[in-house]
N, CA, C and O atoms as a Tripos MOL2 file, in Angstrom:
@<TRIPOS>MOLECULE
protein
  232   231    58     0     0
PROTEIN
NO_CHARGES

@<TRIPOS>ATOM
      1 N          -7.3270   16.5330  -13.0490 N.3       1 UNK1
      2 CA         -8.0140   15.4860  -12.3210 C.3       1 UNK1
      3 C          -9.4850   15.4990  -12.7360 C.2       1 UNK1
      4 O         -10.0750   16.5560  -12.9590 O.2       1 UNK1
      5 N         -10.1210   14.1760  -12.8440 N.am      2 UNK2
      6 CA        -11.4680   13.8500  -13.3660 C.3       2 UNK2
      7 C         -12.3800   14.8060  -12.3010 C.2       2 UNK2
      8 O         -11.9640   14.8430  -11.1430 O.2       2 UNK2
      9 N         -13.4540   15.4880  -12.5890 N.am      3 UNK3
     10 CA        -14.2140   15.3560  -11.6990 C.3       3 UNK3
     11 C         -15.1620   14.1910  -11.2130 C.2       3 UNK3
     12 O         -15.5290   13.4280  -12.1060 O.2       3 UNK3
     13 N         -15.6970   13.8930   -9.7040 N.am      4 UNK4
     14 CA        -15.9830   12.3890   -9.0820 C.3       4 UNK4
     15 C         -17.5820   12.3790   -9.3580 C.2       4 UNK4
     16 O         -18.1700   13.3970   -8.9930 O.2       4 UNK4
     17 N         -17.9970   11.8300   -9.6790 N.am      5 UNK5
     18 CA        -19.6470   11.6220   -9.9270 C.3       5 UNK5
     19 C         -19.9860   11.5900   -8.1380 C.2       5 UNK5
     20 O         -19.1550   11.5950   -7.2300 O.2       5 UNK5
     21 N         -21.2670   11.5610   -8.0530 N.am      6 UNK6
     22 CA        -21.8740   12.2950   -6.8830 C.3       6 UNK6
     23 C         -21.7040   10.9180   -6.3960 C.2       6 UNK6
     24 O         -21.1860   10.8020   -5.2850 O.2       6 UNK6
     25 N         -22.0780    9.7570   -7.0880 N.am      7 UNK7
     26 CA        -21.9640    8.2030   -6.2370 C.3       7 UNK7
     27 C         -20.6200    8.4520   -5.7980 C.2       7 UNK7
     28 O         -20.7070    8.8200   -4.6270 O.2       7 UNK7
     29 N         -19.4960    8.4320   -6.1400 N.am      8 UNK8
     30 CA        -18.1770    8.3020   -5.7850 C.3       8 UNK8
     31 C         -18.0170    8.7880   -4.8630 C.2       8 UNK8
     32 O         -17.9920    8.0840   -3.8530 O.2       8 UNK8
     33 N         -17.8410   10.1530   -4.7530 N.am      9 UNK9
     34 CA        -18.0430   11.5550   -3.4700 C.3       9 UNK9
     35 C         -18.4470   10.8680   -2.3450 C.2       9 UNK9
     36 O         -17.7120   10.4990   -1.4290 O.2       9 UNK9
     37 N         -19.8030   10.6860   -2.4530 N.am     10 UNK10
     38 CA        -20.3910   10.0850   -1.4180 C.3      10 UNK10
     39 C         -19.7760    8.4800   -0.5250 C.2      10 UNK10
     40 O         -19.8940    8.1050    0.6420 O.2      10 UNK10
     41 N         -19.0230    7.7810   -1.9080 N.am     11 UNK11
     42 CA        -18.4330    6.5930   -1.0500 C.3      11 UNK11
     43 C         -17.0960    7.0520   -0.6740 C.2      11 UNK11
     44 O         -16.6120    6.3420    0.2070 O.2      11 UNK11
     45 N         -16.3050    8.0630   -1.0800 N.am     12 UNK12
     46 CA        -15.2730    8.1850   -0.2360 C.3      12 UNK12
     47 C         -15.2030    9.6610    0.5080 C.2      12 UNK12
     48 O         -14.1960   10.3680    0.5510 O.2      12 UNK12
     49 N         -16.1620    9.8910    0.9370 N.am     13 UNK13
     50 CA        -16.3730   11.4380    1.5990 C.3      13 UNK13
     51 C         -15.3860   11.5090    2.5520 C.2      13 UNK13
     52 O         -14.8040   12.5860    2.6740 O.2      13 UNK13
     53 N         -14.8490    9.8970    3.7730 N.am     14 UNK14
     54 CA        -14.3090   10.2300    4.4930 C.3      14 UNK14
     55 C         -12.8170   10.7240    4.1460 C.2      14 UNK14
     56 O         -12.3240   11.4580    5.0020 O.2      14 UNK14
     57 N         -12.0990   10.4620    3.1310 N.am     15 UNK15
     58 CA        -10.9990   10.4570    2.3850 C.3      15 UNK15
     59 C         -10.6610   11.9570    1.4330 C.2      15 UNK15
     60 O          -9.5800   12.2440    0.9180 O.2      15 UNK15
     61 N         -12.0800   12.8600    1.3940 N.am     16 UNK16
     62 CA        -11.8340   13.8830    0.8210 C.3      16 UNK16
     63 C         -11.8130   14.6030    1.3750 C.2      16 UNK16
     64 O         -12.5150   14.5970    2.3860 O.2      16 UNK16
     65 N         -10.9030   15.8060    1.0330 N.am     17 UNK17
     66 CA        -10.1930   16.9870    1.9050 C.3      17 UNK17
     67 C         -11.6390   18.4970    1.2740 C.2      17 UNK17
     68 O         -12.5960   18.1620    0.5760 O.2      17 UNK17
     69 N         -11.5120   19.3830    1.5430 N.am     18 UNK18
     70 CA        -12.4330   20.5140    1.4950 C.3      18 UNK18
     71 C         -12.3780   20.8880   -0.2760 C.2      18 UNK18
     72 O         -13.3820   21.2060   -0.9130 O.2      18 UNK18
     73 N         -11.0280   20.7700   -0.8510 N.am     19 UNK19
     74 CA        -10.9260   20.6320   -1.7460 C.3      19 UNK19
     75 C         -11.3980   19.5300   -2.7710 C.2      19 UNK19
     76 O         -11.3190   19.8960   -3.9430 O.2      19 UNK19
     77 N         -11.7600   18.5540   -2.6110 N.am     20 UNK20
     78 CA        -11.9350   16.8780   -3.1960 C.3      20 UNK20
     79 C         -10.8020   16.9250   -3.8100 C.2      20 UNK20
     80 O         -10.6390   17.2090   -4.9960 O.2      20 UNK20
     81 N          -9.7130   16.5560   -2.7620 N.am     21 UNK21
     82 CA         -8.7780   15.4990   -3.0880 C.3      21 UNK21
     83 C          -9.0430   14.5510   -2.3210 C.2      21 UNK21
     84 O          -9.8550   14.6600   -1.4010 O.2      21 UNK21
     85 N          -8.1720   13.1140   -2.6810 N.am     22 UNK22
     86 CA         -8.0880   12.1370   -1.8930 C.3      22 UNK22
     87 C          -7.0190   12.0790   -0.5990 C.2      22 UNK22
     88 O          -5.8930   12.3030   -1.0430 O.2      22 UNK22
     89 N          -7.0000   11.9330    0.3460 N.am     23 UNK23
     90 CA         -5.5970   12.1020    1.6410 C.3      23 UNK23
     91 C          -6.0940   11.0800    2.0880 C.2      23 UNK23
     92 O          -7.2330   10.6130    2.0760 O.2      23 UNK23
     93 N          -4.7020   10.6190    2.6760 N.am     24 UNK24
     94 CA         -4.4780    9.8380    3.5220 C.3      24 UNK24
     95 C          -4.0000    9.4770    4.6860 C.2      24 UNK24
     96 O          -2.7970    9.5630    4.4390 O.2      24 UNK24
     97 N          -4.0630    9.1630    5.6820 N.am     25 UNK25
     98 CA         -3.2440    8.9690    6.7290 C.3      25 UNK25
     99 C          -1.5230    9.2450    6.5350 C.2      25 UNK25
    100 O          -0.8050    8.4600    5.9160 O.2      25 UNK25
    101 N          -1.1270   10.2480    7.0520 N.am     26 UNK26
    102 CA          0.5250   10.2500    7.0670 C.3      26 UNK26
    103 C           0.8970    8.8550    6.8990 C.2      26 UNK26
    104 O           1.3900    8.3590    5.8860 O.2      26 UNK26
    105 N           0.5360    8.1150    8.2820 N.am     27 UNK27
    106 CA          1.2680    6.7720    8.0440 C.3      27 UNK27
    107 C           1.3280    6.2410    6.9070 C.2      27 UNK27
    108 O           2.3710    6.0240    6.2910 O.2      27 UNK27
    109 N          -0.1950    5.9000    6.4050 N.am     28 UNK28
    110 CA         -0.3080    4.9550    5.2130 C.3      28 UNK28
    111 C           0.2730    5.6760    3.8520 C.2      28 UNK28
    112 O           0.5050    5.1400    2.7690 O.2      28 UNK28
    113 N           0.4060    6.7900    4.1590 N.am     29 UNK29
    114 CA          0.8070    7.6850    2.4080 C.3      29 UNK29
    115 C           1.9220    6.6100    1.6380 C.2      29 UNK29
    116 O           1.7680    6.1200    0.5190 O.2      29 UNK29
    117 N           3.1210    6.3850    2.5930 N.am     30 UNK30
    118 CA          4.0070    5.8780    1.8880 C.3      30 UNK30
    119 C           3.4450    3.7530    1.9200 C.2      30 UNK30
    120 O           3.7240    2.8220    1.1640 O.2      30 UNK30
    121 N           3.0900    3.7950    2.4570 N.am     31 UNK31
    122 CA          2.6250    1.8860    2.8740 C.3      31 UNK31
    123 C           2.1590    1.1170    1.4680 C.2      31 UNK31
    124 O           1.1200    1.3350    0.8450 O.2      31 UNK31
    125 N           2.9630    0.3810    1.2140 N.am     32 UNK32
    126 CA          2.3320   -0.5050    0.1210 C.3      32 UNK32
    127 C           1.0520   -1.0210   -0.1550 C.2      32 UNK32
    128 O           0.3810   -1.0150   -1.1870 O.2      32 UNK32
    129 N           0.8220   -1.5230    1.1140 N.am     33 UNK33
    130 CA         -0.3450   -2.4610    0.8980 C.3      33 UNK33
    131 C          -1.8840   -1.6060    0.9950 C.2      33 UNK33
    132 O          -1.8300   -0.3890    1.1750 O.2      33 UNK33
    133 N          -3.1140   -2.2190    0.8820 N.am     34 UNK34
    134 CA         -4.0350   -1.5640    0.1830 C.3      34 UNK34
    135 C          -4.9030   -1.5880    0.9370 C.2      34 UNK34
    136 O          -6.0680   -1.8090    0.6060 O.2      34 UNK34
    137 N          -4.2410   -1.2000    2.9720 N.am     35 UNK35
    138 CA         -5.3430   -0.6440    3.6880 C.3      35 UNK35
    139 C          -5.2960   -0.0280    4.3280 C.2      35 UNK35
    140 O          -5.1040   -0.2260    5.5280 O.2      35 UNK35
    141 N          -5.5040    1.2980    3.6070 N.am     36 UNK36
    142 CA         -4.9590    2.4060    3.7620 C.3      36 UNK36
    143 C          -6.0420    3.2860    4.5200 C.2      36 UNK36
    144 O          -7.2280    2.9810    4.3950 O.2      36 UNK36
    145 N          -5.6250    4.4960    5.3940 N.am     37 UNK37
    146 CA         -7.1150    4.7810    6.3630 C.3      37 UNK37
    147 C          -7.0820    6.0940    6.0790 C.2      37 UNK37
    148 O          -6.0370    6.5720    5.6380 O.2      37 UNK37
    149 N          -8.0140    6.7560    6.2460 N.am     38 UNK38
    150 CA         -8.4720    8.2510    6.1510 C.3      38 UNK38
    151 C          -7.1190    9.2640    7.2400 C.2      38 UNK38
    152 O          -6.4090    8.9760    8.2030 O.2      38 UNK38
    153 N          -7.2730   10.1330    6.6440 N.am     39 UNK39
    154 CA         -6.2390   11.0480    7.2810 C.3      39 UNK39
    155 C          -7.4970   12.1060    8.6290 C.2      39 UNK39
    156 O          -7.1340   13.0900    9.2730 O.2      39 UNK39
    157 N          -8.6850   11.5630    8.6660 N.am     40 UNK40
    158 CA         -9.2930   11.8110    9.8200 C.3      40 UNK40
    159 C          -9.4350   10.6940   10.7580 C.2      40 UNK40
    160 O          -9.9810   10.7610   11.8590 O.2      40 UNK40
    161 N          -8.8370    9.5520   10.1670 N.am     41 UNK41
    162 CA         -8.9950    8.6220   11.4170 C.3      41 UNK41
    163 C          -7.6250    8.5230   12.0190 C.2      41 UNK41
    164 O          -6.6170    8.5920   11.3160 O.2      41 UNK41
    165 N          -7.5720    8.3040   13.7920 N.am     42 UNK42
    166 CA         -6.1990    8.2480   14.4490 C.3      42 UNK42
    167 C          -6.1750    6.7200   14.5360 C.2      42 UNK42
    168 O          -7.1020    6.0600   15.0060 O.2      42 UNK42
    169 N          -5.0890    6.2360   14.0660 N.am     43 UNK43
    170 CA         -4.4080    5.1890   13.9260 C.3      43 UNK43
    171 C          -3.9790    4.1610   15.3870 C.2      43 UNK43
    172 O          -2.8030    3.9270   15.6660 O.2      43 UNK43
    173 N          -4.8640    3.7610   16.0070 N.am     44 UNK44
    174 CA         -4.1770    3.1770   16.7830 C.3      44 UNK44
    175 C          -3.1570    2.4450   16.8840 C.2      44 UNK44
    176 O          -2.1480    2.4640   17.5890 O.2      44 UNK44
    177 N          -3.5570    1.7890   16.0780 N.am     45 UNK45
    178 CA         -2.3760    0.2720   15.9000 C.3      45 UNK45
    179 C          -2.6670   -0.1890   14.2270 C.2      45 UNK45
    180 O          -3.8720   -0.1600   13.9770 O.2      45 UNK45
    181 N          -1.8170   -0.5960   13.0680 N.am     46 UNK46
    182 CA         -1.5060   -0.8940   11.9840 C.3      46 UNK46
    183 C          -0.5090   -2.1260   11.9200 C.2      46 UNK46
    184 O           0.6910   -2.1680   12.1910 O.2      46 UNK46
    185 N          -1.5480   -3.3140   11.3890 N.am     47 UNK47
    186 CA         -0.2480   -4.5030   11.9650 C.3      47 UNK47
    187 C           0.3750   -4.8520   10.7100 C.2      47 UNK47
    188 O           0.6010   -6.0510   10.5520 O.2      47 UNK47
    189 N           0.7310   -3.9860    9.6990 N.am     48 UNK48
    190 CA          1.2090   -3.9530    8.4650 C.3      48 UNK48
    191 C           2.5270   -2.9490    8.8490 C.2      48 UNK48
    192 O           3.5310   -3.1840    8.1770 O.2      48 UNK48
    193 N           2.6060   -2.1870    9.5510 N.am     49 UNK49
    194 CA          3.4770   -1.2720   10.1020 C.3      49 UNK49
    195 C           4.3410   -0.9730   10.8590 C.2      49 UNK49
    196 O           3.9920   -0.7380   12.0150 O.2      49 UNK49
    197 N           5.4000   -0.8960   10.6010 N.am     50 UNK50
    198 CA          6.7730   -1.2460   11.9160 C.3      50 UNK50
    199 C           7.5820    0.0250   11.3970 C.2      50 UNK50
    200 O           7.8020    0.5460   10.3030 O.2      50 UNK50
    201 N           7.9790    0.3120   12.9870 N.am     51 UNK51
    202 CA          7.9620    1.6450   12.9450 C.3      51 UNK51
    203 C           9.8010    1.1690   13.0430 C.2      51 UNK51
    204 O          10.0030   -0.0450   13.0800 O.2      51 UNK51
    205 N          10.7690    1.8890   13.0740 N.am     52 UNK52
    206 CA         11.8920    2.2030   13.0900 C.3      52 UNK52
    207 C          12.5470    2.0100   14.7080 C.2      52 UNK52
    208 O          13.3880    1.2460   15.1800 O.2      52 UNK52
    209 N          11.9220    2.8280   15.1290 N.am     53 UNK53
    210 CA         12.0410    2.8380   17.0720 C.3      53 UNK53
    211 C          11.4050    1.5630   17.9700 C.2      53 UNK53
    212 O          11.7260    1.1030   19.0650 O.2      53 UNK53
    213 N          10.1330    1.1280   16.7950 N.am     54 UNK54
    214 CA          9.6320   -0.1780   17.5080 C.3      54 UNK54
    215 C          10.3370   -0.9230   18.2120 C.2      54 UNK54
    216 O          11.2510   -1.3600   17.5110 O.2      54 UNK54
    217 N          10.4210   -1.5100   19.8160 N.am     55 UNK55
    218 CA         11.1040   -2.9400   19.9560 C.3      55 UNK55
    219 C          11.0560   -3.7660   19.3430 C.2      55 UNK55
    220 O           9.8610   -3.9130   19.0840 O.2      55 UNK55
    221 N          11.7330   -4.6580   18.7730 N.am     56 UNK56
    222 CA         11.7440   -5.5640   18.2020 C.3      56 UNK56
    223 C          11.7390   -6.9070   19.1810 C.2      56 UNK56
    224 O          12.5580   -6.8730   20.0990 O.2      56 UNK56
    225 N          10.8760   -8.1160   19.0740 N.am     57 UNK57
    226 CA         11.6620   -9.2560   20.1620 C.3      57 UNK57
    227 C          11.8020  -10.4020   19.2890 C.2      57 UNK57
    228 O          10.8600  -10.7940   18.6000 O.2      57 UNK57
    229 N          13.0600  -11.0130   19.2900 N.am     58 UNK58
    230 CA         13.3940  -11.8450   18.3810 C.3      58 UNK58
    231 C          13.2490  -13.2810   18.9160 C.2      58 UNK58
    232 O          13.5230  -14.2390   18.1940 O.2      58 UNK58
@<TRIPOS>BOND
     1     1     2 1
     2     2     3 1
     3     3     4 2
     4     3     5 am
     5     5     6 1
     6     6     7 1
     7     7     8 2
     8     7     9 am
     9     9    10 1
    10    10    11 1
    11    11    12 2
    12    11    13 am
    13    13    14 1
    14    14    15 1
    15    15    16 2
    16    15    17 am
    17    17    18 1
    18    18    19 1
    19    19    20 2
    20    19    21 am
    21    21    22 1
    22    22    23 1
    23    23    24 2
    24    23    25 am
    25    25    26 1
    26    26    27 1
    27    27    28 2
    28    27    29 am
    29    29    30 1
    30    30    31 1
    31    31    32 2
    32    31    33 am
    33    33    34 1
    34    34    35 1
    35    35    36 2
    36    35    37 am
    37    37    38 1
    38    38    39 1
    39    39    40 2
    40    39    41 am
    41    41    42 1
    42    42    43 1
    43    43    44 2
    44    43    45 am
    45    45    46 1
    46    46    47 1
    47    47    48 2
    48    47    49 am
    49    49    50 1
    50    50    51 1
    51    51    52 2
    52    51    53 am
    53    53    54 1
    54    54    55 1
    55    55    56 2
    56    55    57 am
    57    57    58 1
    58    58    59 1
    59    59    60 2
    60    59    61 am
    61    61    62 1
    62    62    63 1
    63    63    64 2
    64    63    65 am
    65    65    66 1
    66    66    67 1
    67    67    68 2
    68    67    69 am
    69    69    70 1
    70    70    71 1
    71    71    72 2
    72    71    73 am
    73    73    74 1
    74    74    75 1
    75    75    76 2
    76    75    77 am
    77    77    78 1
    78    78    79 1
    79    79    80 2
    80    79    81 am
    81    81    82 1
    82    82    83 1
    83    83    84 2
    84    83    85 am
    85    85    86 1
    86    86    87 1
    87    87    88 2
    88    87    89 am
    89    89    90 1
    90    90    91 1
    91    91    92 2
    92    91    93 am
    93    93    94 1
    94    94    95 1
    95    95    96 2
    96    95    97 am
    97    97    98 1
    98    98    99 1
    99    99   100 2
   100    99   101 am
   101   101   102 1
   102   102   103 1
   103   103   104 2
   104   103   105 am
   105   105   106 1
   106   106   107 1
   107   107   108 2
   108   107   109 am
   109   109   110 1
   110   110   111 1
   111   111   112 2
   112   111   113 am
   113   113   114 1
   114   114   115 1
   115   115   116 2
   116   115   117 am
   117   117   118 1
   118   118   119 1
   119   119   120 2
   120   119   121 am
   121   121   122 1
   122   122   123 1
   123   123   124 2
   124   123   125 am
   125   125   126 1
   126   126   127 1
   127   127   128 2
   128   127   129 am
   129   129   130 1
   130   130   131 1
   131   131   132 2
   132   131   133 am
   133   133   134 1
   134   134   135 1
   135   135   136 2
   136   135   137 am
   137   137   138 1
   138   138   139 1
   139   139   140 2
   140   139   141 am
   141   141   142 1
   142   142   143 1
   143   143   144 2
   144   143   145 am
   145   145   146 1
   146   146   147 1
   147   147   148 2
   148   147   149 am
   149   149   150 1
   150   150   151 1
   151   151   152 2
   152   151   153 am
   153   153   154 1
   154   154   155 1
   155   155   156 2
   156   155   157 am
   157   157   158 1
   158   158   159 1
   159   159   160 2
   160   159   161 am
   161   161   162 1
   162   162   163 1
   163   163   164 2
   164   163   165 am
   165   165   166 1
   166   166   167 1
   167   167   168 2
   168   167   169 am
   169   169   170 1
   170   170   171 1
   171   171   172 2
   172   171   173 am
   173   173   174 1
   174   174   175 1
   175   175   176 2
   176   175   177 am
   177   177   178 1
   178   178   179 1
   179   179   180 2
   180   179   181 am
   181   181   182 1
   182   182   183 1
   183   183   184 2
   184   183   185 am
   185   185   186 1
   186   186   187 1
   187   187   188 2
   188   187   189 am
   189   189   190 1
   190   190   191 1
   191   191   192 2
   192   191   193 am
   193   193   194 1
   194   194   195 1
   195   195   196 2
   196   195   197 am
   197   197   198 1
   198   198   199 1
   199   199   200 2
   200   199   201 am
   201   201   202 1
   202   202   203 1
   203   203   204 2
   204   203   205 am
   205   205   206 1
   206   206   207 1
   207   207   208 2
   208   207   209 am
   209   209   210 1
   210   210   211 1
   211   211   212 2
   212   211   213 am
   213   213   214 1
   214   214   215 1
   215   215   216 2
   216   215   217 am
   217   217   218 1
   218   218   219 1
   219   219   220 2
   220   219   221 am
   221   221   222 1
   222   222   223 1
   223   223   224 2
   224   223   225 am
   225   225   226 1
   226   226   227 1
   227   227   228 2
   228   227   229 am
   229   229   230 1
   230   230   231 1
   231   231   232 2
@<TRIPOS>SUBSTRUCTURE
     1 UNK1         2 RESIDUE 1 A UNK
     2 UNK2         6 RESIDUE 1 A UNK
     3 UNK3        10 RESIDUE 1 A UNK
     4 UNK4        14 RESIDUE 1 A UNK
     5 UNK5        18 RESIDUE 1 A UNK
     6 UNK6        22 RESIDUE 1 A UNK
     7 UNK7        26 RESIDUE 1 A UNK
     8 UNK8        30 RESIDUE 1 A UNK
     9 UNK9        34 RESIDUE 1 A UNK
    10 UNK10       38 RESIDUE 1 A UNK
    11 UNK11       42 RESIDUE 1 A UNK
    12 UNK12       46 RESIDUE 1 A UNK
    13 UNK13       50 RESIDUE 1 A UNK
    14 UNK14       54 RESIDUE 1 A UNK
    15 UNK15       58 RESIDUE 1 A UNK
    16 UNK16       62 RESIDUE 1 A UNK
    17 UNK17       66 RESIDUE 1 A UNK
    18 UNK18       70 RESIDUE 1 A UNK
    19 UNK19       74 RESIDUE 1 A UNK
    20 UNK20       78 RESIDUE 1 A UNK
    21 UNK21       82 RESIDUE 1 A UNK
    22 UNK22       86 RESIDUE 1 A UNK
    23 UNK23       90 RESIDUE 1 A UNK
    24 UNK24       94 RESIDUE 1 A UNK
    25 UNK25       98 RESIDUE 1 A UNK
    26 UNK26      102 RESIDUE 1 A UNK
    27 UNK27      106 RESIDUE 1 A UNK
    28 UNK28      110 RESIDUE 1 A UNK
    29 UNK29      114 RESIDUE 1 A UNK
    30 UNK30      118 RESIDUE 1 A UNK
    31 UNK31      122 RESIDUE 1 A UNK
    32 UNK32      126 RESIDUE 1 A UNK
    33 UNK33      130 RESIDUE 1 A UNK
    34 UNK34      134 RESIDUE 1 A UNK
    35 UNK35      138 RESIDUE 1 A UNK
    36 UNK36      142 RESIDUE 1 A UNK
    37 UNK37      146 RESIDUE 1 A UNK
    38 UNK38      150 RESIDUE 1 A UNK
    39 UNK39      154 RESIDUE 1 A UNK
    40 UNK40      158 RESIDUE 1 A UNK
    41 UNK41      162 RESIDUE 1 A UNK
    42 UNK42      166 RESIDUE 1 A UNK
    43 UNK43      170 RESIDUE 1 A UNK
    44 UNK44      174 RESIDUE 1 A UNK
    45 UNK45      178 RESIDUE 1 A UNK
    46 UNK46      182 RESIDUE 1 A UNK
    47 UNK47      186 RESIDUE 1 A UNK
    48 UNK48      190 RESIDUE 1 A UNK
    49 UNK49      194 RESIDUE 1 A UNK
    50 UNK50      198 RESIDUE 1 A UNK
    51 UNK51      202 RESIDUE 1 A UNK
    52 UNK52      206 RESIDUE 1 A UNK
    53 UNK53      210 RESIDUE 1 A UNK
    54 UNK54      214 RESIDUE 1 A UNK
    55 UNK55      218 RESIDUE 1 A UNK
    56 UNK56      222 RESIDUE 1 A UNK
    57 UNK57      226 RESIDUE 1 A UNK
    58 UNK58      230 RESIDUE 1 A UNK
């Protein structure tokens, strides 16, 4: 893996782990689409995201 120039670091600090990797939210790890949230932020609600157990109302 590249090492991140200090600009980079700094724009995704919230996203890097102690190591500088990038993580992500459990949820979003597997999620297609491209808004994806820090694995330090708690997820309230994701309206890209439907959970399995969700009610559904048709």
């Amino acid at each position: 893996m590249p090492k991140m120039s200090k600009k980079r670091k700094l724009e995704w600090q919230f996203f890097l782990t102690p190591r500088n990797r990038m993580t992500y939210n459990p949820l979003c790890r597997k999620c297609a689409h491209s808004c994806k949230q820090s694995f330090r932020a708690d997820v309230a609600d994701c309206p890209r995201y439907l959970s399995k157990r969700a009610k559904r109302s048709y």
